[in-house]
C-alpha positions, -999 to +999 in steps of 0.1 A: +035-052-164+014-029-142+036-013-111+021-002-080+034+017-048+013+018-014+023+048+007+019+055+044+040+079+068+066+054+084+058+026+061+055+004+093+017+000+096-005+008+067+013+002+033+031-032+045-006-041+054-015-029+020+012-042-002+012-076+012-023-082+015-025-071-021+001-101-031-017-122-016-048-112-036-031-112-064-021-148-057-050-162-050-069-143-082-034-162-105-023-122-116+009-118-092+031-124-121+014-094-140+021-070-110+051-055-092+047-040-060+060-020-032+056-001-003+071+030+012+067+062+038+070+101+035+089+101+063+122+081+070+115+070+103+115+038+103+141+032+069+155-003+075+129-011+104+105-043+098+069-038+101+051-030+132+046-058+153+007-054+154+009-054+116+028-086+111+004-104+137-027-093+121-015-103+085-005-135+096-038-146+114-052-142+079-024-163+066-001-135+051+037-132+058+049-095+060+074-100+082+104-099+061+092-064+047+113-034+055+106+000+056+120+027+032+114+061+020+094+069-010+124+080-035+126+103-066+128+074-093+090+056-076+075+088-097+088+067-129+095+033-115+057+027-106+027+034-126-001+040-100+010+055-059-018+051-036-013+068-005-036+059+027-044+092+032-049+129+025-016+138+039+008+115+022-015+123-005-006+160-009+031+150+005+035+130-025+020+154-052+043+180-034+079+161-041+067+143-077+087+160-105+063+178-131+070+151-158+058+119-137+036+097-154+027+078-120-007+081-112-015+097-075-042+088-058-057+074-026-061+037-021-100+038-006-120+053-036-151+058-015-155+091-013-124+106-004-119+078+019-091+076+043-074+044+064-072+059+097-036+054+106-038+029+140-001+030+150-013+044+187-046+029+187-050-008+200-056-041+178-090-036+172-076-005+149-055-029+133-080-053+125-101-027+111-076-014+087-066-054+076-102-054+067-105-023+047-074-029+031-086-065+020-119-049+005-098-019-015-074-046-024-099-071-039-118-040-058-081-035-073-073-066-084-109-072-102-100-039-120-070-050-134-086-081-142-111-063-160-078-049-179-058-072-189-089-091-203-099-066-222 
């Protein structure tokens, strides 16, 4: 089973985005029983807190739940728990690559794979921000899953 962690700053806006609009592709592409995943921050924040509102409304006018998500930290053991940690940005990027341990095996990268892409964190921008990420995270989200489609066929 292929593990994967999505990682923002607060893990209020971004990675609930990512992680459940990436169950939801999963679902509809029949692979969510071959994948576990997760999100989490750099920061602690928000531990405990449910996502932000804007979040949660734009997930659900495309039909996915997030609500019931709650924020957490990123913590020692995601570095072995989780196989690939895609961070949203160049900053949790480097945060991330700065607390792994030397012996993970967890693959760091960013989500976006265009060139050194980043998703534009739009926690004090308005909903057209939001939208905006939904959208990018639905494209990145549907490249992943046909990758690891590709995978597990071959």
């Amino acid at each position: 089973m292929t593990s994967i962690l999505f990682v923002c700053l607060g893990n209020i806006c971004r990675s609930p985005l990512a992680e459940g609009i990436f169950r939801n592709t999963l679902e509809e592409a029949g692979q969510v029983e071959s994948v576990r995943i997760d999100s989490a921050g750099t920061g602690a924040w928000h531990e405990g807190n449910p996502p932000d509102p804007r979040s949660i409304e734009v997930a659900a006018r495309y039909g996915i739940d997030i609500a019931g998500q709650r924020a957490r930290q990123v913590r020692q053991e995601d570095f072995s728990d989780f196989d690939l940690i895609l961070a949203m940005d160049k900053s949790n990027l480097s945060k991330l690559r700065q607390i792994a341990p030397n012996e993970t095996m967890a693959h760091l990268r960013l989500f976006l794979d265009a060139p050194e892409q980043e998703v534009p964190d739009p926690y004090y921008g308005g909903d057209q921000g939001f939208e905006a990420v939904f959208h990018m995270l639905r494209t990145a989200s549907e490249r992943l899953s046909r990758m690891l489609g590709d995978q597990q066929s071959s």
